[in-house]
GUMARGU-880700 format. One line per field, with one value per residue (C-alpha): residue in three letters; residue number from 1; y, z, x. Coordinates in nm, 4 decimals. Each point is the difference from the previous one (the first is absolute). Layout:
! residues N
type: (ALA_...)
seq: (NUM_...)
c2: (Y_...)
c3: (Z_...)
c1: (X_...)
! end
This chain:
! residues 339
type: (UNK_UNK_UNK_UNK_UNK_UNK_UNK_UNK_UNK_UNK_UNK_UNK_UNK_UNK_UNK_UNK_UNK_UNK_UNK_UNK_UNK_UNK_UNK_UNK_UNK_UNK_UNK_UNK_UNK_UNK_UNK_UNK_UNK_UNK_UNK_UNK_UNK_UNK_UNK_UNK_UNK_UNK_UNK_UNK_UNK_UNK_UNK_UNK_UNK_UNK_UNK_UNK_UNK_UNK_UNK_UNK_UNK_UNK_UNK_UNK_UNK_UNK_UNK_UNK_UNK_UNK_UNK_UNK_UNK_UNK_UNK_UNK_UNK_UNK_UNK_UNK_UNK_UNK_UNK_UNK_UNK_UNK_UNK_UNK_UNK_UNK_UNK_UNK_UNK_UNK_UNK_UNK_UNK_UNK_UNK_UNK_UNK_UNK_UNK_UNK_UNK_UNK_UNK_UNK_UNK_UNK_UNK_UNK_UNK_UNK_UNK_UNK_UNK_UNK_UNK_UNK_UNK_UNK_UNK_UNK_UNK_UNK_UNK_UNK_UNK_UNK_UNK_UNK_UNK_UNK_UNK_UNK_UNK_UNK_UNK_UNK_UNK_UNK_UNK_UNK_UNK_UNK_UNK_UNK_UNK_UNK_UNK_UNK_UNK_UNK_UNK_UNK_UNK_UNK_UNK_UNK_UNK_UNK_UNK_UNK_UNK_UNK_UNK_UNK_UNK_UNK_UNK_UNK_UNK_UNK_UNK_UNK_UNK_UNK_UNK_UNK_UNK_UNK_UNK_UNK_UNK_UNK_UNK_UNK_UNK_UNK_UNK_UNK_UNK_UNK_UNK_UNK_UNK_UNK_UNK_UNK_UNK_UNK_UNK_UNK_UNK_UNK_UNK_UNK_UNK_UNK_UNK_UNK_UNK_UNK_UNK_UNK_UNK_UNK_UNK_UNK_UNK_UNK_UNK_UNK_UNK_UNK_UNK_UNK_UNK_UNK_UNK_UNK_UNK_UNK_UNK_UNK_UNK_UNK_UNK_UNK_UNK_UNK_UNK_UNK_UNK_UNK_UNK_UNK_UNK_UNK_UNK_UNK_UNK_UNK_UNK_UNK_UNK_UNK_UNK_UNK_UNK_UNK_UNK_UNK_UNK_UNK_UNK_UNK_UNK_UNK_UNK_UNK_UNK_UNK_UNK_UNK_UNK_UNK_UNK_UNK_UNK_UNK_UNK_UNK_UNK_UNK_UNK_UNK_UNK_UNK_UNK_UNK_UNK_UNK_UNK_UNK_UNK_UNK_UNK_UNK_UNK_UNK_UNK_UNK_UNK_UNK_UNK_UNK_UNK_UNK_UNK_UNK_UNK_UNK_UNK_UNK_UNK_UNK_UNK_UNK_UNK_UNK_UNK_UNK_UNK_UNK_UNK_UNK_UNK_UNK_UNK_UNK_UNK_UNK_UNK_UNK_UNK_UNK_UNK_UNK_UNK_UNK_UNK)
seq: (1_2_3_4_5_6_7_8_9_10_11_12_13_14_15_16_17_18_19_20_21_22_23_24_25_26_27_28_29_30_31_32_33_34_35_36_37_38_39_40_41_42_43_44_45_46_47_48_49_50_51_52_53_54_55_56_57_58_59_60_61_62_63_64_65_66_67_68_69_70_71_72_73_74_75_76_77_78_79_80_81_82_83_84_85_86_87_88_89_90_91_92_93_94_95_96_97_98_99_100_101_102_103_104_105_106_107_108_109_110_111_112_113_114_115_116_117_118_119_120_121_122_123_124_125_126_127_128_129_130_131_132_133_134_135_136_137_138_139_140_141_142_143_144_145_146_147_148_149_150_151_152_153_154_155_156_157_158_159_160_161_162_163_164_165_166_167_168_169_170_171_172_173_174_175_176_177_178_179_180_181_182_183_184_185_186_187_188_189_190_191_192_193_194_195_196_197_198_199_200_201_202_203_204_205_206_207_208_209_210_211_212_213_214_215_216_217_218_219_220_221_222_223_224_225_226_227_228_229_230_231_232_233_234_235_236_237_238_239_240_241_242_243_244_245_246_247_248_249_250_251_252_253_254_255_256_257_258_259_260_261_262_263_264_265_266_267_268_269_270_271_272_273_274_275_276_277_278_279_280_281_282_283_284_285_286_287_288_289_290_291_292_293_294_295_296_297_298_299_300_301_302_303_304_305_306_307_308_309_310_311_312_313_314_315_316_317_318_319_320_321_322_323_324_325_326_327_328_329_330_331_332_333_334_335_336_337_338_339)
c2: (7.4436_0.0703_-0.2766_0.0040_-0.1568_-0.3790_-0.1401_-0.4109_-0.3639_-0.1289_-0.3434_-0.0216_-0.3618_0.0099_0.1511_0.0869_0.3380_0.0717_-0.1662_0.2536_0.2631_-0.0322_-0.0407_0.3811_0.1071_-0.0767_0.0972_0.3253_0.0099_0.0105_-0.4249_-0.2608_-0.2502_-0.3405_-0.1113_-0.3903_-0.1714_-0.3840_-0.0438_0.0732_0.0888_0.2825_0.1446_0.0143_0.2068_0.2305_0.0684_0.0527_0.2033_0.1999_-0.0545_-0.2992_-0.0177_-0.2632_0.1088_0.3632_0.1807_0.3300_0.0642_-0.0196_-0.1165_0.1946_-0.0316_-0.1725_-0.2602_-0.3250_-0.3115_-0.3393_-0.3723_-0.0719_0.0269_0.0034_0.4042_0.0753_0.1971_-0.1979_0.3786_0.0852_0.1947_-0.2231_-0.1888_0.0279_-0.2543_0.0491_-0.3495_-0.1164_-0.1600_-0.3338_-0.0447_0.1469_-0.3056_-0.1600_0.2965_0.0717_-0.3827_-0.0097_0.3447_-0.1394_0.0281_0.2382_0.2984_0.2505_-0.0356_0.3734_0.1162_-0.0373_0.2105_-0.1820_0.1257_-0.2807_-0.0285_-0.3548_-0.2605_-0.3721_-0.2387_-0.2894_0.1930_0.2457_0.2002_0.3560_0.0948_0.0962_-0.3347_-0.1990_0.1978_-0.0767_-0.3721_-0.0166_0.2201_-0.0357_0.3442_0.2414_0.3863_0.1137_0.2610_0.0098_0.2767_0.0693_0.2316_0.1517_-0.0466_-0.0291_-0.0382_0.1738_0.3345_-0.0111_-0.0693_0.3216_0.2111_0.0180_-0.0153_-0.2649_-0.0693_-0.3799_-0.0873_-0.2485_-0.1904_-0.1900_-0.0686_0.1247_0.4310_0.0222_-0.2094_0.1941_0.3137_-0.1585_-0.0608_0.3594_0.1417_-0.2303_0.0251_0.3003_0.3056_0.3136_-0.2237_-0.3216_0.0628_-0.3333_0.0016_-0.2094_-0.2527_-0.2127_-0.2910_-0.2726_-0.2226_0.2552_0.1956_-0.3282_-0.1334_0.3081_-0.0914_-0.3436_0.0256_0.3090_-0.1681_-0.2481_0.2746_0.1805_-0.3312_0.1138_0.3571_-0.1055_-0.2410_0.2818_0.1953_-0.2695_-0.0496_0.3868_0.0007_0.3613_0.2322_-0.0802_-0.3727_0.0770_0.2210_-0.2513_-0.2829_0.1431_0.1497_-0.3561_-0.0898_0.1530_-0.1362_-0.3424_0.0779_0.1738_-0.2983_-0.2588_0.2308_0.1043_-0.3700_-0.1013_0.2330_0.3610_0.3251_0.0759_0.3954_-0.1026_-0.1050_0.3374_0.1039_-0.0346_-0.3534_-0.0144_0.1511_0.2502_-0.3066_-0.1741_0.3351_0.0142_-0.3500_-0.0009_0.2617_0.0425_-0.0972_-0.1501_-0.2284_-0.3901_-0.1273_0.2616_-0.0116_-0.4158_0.0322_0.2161_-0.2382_-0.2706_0.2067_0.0640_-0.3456_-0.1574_-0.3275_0.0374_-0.2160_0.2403_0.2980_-0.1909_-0.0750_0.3846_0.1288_-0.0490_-0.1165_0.2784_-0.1228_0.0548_-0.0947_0.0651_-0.3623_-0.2356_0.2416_-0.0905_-0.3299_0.0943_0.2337_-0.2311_-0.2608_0.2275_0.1209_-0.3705_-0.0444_0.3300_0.0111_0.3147_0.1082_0.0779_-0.0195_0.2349_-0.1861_-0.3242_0.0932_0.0780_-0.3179_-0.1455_0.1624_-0.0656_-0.3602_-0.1657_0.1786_0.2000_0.2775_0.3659_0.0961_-0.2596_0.0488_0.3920_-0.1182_-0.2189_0.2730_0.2316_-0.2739_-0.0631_0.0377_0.3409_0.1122_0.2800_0.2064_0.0471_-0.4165_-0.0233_0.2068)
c3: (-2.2556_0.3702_0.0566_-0.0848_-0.3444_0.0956_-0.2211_-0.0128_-0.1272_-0.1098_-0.2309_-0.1771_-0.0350_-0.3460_-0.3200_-0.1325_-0.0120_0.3670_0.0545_-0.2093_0.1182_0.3539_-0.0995_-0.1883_0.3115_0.2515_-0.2406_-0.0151_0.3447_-0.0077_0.0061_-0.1173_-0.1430_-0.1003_-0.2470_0.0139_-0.2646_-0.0033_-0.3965_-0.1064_-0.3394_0.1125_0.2464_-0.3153_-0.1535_0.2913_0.0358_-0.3713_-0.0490_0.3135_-0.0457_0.0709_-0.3091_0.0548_0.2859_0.0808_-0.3812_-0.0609_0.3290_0.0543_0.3168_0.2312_0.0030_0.3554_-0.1310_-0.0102_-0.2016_0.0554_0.0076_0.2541_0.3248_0.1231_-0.1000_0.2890_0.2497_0.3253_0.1715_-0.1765_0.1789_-0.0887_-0.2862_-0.2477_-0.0475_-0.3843_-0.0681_-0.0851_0.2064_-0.2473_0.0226_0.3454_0.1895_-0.2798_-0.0371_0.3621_0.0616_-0.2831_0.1797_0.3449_0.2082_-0.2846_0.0538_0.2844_0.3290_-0.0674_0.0316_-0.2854_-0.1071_-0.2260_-0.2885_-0.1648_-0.0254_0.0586_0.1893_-0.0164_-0.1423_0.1962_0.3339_-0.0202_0.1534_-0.0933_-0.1586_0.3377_0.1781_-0.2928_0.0041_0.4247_-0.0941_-0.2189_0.1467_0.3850_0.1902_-0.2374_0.0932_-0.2349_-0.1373_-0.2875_-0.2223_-0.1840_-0.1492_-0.3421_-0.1870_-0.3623_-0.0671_-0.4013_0.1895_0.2690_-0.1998_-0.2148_0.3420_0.0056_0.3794_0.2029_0.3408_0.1665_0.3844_0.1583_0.2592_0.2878_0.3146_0.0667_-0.0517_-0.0541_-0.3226_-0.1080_0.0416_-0.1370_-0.3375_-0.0113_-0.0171_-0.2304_-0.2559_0.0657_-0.1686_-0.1639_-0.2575_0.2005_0.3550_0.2789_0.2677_0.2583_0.1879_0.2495_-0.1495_-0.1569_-0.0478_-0.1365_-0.2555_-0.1249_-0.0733_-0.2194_-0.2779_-0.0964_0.1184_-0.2259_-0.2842_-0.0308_0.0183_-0.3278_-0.1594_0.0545_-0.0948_-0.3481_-0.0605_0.0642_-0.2443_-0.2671_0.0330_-0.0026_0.2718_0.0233_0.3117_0.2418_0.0119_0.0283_0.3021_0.1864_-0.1132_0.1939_0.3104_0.0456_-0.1112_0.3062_0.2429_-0.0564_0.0287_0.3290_0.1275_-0.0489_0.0615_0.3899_0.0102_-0.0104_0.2014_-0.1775_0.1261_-0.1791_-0.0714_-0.1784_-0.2880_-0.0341_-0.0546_-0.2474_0.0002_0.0127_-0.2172_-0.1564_-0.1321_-0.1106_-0.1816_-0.1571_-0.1149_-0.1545_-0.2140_-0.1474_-0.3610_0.1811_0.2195_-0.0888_0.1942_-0.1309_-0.3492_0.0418_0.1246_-0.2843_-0.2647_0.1813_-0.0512_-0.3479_-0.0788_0.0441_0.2191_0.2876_-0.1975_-0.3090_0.2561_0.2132_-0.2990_-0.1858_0.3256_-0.0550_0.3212_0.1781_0.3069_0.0638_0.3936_0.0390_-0.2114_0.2031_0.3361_-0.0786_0.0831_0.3543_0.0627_-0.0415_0.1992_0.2855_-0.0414_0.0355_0.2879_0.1956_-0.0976_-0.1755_-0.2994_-0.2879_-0.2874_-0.2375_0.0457_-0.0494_-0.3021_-0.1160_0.0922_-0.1977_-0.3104_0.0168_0.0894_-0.0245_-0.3632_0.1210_-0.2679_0.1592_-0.1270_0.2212_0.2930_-0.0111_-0.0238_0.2935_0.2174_-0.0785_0.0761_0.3255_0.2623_0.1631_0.3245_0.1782_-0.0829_0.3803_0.0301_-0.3168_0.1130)
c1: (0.5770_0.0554_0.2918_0.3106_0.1193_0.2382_0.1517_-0.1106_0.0817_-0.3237_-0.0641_-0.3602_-0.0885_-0.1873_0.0286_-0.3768_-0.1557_0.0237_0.2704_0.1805_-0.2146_0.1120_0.3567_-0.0270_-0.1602_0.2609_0.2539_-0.0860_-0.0039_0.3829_0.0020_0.2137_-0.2684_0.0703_-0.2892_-0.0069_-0.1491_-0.0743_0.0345_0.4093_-0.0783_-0.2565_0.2314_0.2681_-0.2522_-0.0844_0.3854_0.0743_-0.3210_-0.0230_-0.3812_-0.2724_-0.1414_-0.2246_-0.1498_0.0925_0.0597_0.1519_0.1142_0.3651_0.1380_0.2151_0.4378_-0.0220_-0.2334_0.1767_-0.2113_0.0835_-0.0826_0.3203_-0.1270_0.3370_-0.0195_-0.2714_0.1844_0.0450_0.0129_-0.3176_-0.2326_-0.3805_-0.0759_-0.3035_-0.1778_-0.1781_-0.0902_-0.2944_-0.2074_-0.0572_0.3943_0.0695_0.0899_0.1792_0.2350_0.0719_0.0381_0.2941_0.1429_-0.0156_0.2902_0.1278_-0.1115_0.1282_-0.1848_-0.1984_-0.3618_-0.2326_-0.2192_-0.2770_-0.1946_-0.1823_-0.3660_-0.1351_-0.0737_0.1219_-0.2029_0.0675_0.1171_-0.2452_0.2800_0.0584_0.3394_0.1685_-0.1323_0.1494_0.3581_0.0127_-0.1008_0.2965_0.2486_-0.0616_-0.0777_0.1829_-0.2203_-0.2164_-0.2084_-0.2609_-0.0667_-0.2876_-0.2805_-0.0729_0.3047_-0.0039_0.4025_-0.0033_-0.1540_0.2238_0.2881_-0.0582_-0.0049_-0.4244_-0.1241_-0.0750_-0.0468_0.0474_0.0122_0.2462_-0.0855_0.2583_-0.0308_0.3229_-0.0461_0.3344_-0.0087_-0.2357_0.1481_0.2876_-0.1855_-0.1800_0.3859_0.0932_-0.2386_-0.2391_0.0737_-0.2083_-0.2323_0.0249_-0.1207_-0.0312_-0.2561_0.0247_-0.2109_0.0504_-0.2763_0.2225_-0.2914_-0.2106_0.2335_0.1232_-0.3732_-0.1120_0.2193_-0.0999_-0.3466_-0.0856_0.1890_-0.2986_-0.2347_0.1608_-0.0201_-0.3819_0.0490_0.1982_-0.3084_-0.2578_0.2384_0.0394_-0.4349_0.0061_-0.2745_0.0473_0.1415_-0.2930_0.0543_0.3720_-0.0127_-0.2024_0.2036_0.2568_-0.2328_-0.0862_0.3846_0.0701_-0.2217_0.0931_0.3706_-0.0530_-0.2243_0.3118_0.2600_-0.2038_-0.0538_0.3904_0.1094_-0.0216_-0.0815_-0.3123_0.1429_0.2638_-0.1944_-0.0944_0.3236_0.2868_0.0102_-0.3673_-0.1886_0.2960_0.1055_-0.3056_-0.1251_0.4018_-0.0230_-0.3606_-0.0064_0.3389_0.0977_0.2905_-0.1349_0.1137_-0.3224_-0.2281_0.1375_-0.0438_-0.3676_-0.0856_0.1386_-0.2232_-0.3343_0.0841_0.0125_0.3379_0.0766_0.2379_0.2467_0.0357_0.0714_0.2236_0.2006_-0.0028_0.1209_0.4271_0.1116_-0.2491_-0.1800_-0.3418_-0.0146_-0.3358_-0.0762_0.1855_-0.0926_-0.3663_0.0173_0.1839_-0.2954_-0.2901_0.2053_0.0228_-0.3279_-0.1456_0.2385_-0.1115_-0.3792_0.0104_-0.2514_0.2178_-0.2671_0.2455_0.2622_-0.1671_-0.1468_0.3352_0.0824_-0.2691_0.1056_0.3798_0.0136_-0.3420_-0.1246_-0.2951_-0.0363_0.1016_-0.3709_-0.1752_0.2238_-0.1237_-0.3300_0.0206_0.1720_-0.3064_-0.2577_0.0889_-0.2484_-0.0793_0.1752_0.0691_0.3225_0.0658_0.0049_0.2470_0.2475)
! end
């Protein structure tokens, strides 16, 4: 690290897996770190274990890592705010910590999109909270590696650089190294938009198509994300980057991706109901994110056959066998024209 070590206030707004992640990170970073959980009886636990056991196991968190569900504890000095929340409960949580919480930058790091907004995480945190700055962060993170000091590498995105540079001091070190981008729009869409197309890779697992229909599950994965993501306002490069396909590749074929892991529980024969419920409190976002895709899809014109199909499967009980079938019966076209 070229910079210079500060030591910082910092609250994380959500106790899940990256919540907790991202609290370790800045921690060892030399940080004071407020975790802030919404549930009082799991922020007991956090403080009396020193580990999230639920969502985070076997990795102890750091001295200067303070849990709790009083949000009277977040630092009025701090330096930006984390916002780990869920996209499903986003609104509701910032709406009950409005006027609350210290007027400080947030830095965003959940993948979704709103189902009734259609807005993206950032959008719905300046619709509740006024015109705090922000930055996203995103890319191929799986929280249980980084958490056990594996490599990764994520972007963040701002439109203020100096946010960003703010968050690459405060969390990047030797295994955990922050690009970043100036494409708000663009880094924020990768992660809910390639959660859907896991959901496909995790039913091409649970089928087991093989490797071939895999890799073009997720060639094509990609092309649709890049149409919608250009056609809202992306740069059509980032989505070959970290937030792009680093992210989509991350997400579809590890044993710890929630949306892959759902998918694949789909194609081996299970309803969406008896995953939902084996899942203990996890979140899949990619199932509820679905819906918010197709619905901008329809509203910007854009083919999204994968992602429909997904669709079809989840919420209107097309079987994940004829939905592949219908993907590979479409008509013929040019790869040039489907890009």
């Amino acid at each position: 690290m070229s910079r210079s070590v500060t030591t910082r206030q910092v609250a994380v707004i959500g106790d899940g897996g990256m919540g907790t992640l991202c609290a370790c990170l800045l921690a060892e970073r030399g940080a004071e770190v407020v975790l802030w959980s919404a549930f009082a009886e799991h922020a007991a636990a956090l403080a009396r274990d020193r580990e999230n056991r639920q969502f985070l196991p076997g990795v102890p968190l750091p001295e200067s890592v303070r849990p709790t569900a009083d949000v009277g504890d977040v630092p009025r000095d701090a330096d930006f705010l984390v916002s780990a929340v869920p996209t499903p409960y986003l609104r509701a949580v910032f709406r009950d910590l409005q006027g609350r919480l210290p007027e400080a930058p947030i830095v965003s790091v959940s993948k979704g999109i709103e189902n009734d907004t259609l807005c993206r995480p950032s959008e719905v945190l300046r619709d509740v909270l006024g015109g705090p700055t922000l930055a996203v962060l995103s890319g191929p993170c799986i929280a249980f590696e980084v958490a056990r000091r594996m490599p990764a590498t994520v972007v963040v995105a701002a439109e203020d650089p100096n946010l960003a540079e703010t968050v690459q001091d405060a969390m990047g070190n030797p295994y955990f190294r922050v690009y970043y981008n100036s494409d708000v729009v663009g880094v924020e869409l990768g992660g809910p938009l390639k959660n859907v197309i896991a959901l496909a890779a995790g039913i091409c697992d649970g089928l087991e198509l093989g490797v071939n229909a895999k890799a073009a599950l997720l060639t094509r994965g990609l092309a649709e994300i890049t149409r919608l993501g250009v056609t809202l306002g992306a740069r059509r490069e980032t989505f070959a980057g970290l937030a792009g396909i680093g992210d989509l590749i991350t997400t579809c074929v590890s044993a710890h991706g929630r949306n892959r892991t759902v998918g694949e529980r789909i194609g081996r024969g299970q309803s969406l109901a008896e995953v939902l419920e084996a899942m203990n409190q996890q979140v899949a976002e990619g199932v509820p994110t679905t819906r918010s895709v197709v619905a901008l899809a329809d509203r910007c014109g854009v083919d999204m056959p994968i992602t429909r199909e997904v669709h079809e499967v989840l919420f209107a009980g097309k079987s994940p066998r004829q939905a592949m079938r219908d993907l590979m019966t479409r008509p013929w076209r040019s790869e040039e024209e489907a890009l």
